[in-house]
C-alpha positions as a Python dict, from the first residue, in 0.01 Angstrom:
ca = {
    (1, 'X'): (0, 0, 0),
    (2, 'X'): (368, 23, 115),
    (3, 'X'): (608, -221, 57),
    (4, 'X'): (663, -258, 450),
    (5, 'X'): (282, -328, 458),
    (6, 'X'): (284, -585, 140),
    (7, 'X'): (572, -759, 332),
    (8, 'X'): (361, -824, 655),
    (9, 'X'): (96, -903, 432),
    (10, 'X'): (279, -1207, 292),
    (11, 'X'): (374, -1310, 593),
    (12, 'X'): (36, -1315, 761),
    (13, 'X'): (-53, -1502, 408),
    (14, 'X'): (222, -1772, 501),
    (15, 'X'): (78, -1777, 837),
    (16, 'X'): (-240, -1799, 810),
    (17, 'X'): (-176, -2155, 555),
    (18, 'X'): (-164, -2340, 883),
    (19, 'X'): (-569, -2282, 928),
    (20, 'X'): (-564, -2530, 621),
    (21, 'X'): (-406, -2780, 756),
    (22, 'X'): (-608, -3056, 907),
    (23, 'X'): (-558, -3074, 1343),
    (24, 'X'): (-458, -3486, 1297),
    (25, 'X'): (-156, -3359, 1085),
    (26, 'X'): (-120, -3082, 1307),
    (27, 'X'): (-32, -3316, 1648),
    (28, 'X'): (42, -3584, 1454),
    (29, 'X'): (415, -3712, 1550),
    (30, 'X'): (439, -3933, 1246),
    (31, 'X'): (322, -3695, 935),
    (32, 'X'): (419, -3344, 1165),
    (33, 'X'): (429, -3023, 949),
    (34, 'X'): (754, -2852, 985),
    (35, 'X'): (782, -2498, 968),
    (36, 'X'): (1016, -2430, 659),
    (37, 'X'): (716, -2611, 428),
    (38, 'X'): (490, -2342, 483),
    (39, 'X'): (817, -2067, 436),
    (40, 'X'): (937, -2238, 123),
    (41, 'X'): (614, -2166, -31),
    (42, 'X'): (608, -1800, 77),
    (43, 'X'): (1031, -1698, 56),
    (44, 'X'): (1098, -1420, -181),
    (45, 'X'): (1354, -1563, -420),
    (46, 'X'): (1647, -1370, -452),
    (47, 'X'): (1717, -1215, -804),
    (48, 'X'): (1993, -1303, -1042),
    (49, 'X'): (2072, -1180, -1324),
    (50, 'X'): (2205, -1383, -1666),
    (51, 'X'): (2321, -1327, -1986),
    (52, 'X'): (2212, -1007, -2189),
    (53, 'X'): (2123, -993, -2574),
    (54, 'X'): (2018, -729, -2795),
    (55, 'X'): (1688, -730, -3022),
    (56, 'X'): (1759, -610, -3344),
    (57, 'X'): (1651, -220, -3365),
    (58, 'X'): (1335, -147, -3583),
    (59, 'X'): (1128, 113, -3679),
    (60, 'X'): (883, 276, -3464),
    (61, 'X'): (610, 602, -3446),
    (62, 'X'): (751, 817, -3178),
    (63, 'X'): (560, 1121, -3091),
    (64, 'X'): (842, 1475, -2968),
    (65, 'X'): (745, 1760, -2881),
    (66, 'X'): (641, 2035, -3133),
    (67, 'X'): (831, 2351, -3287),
    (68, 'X'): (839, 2677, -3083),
    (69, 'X'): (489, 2765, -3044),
    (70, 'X'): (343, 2459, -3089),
    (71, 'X'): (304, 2233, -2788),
    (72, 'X'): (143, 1986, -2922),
    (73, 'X'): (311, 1668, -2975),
    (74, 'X'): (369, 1572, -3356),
    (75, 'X'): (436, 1197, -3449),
    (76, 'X'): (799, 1153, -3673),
    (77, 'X'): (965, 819, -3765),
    (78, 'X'): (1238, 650, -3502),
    (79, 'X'): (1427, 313, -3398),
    (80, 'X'): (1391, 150, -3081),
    (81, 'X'): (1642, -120, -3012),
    (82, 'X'): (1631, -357, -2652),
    (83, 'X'): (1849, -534, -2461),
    (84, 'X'): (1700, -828, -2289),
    (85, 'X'): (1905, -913, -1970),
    (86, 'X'): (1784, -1300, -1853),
    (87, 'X'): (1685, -1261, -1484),
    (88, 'X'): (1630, -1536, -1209),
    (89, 'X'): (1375, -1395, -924),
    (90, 'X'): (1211, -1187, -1113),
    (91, 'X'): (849, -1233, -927),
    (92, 'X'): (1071, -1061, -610),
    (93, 'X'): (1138, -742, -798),
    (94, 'X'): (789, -683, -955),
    (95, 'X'): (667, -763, -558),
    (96, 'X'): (882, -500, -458),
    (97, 'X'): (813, -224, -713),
    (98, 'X'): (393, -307, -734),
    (99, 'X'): (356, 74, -684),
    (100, 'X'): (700, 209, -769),
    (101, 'X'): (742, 283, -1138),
    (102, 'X'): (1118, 380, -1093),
    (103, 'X'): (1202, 88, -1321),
    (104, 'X'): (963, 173, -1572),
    (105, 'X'): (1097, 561, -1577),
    (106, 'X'): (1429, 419, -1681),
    (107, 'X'): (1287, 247, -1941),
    (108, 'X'): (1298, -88, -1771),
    (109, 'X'): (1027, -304, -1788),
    (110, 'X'): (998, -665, -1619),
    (111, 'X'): (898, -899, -1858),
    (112, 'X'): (774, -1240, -1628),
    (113, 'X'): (679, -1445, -1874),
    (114, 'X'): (975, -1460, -2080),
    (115, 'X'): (1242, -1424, -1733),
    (116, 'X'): (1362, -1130, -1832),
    (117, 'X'): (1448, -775, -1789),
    (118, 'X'): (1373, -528, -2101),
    (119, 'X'): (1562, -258, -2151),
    (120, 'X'): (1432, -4, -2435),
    (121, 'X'): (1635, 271, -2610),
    (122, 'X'): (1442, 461, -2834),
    (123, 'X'): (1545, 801, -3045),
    (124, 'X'): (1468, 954, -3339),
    (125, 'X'): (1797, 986, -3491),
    (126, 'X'): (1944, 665, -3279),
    (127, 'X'): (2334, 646, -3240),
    (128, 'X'): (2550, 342, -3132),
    (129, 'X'): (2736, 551, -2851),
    (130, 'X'): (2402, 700, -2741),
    (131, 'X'): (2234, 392, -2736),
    (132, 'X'): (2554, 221, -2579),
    (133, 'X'): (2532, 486, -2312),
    (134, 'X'): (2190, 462, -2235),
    (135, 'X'): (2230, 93, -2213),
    (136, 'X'): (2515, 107, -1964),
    (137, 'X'): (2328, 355, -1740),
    (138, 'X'): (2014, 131, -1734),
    (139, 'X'): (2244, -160, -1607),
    (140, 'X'): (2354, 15, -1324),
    (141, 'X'): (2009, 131, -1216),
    (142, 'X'): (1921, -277, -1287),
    (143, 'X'): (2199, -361, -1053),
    (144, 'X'): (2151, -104, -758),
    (145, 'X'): (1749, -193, -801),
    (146, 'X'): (1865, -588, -776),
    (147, 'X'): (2100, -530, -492),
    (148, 'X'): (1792, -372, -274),
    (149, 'X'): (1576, -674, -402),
    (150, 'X'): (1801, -902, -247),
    (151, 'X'): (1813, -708, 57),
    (152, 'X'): (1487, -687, 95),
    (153, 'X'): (1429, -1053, 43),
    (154, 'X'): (1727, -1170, 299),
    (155, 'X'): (1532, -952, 572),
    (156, 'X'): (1181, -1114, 461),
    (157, 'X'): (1284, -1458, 435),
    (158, 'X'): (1492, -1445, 799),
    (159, 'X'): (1173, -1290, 977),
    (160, 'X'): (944, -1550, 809),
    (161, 'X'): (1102, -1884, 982),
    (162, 'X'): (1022, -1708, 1307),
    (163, 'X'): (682, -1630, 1247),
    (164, 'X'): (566, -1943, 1100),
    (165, 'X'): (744, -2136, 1413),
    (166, 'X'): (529, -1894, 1595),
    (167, 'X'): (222, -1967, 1416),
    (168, 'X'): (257, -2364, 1405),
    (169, 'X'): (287, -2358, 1753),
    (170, 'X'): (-9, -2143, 1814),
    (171, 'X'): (-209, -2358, 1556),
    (172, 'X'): (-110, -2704, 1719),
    (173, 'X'): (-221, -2560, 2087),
    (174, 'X'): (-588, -2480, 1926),
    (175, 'X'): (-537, -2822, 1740),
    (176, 'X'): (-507, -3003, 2086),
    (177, 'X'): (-830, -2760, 2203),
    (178, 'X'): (-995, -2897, 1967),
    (179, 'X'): (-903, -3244, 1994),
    (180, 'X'): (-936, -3249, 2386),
    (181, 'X'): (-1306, -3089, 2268),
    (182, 'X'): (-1441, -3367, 2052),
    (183, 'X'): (-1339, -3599, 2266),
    (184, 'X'): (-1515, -3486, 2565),
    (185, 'X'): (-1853, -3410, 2360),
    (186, 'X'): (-2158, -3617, 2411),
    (187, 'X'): (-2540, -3586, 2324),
    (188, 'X'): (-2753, -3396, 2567),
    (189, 'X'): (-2972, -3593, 2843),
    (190, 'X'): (-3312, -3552, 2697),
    (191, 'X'): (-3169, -3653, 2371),
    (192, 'X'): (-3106, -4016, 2456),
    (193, 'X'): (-3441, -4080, 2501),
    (194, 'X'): (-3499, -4060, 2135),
    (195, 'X'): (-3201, -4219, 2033),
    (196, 'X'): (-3257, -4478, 1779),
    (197, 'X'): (-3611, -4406, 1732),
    (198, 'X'): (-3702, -4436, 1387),
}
């Protein structure tokens, strides 16, 4: 699904919270539902990013390719090291790369349960500079990617007020339908014959 689809998907999801609420709280004047309750739960949160640290490098299988003739892959001794970069929002940039592994081809994986951003260099014969390089390049593909995250979210989250305005007001008209309904309902005719018989 595209991202443009998974957008109005979420906001159909925000919409369709007011069929949960009850129709007294609905045209209630006293206990009224504003819009931005239903939004707040439903905003994509903008991504920050915090400090960065580096894990200590350690050994690791890695498998490269063969010698000349020999395609297939053989496994040798390397070091991976990572930086973790701390990272507010981070729900928002998984949501907007569900089915776009561009992070993960630059070795960037989103790590939500720890908040952060994971960032792995891994070579066989591992160098400072390389590593240093690789790291450097990954941060700018972190900050263009986080950049178009917050984009993306500023658009989302100034269409959503609309729609849920849109939406509450639709769901307090039925409300009223409904209310103007039960009030005029009353047993059929040949009913009140019986009523009250045992």
């Amino acid at each position: 699904m595209s991202l443009a689809k998974r957008l109005e998907s979420l906001r159909e999801r925000a919409q369709r919270d007011l069929s949960a609420i009850d129709d007294d709280v609905l045209l209630s004047t006293r206990h009224g539902v504003a819009p931005d309750e239903i939004v707040e739960r439903h905003y994509l949160t903008p991504v920050r990013l915090g400090r960065a640290s580096f894990n200590p490098p350690r050994a690791i299988k890695m498998a490269v390719p063969g010698g000349p003739g020999d395609e297939a892959p053989i496994v040798v001794p390397g070091t991976r090291v990572d930086l973790w970069v701390s990272i507010d929002g981070g729900e928002t940039l998984a949501f907007i790369h569900e089915e776009d592994d561009e992070l993960e081809h630059a070795s960037i994986e989103i790590d939500l349960k720890e908040k952060r951003l994971v960032v792995g260099y891994v070579a066989e014969h591992a160098t400072a500079h390389r590593a240093n390089q690789f790291f450097e390049a990954s941060l700018r593909t972190i900050e263009t990617e986080v950049e178009k995250a917050n984009e993306v979210a500023r658009e989302f989250n100034e269409s959503l007020v609309p729609a849920v305005a849109e939406a509450l007001a639709a769901a307090r008209e039925l409300a009223a339908e409904r209310h103007k309904l039960a009030q005029g309902l009353k047993p059929p005719a040949s009913y009140e014959r019986w009523w009250g018989r045992p």
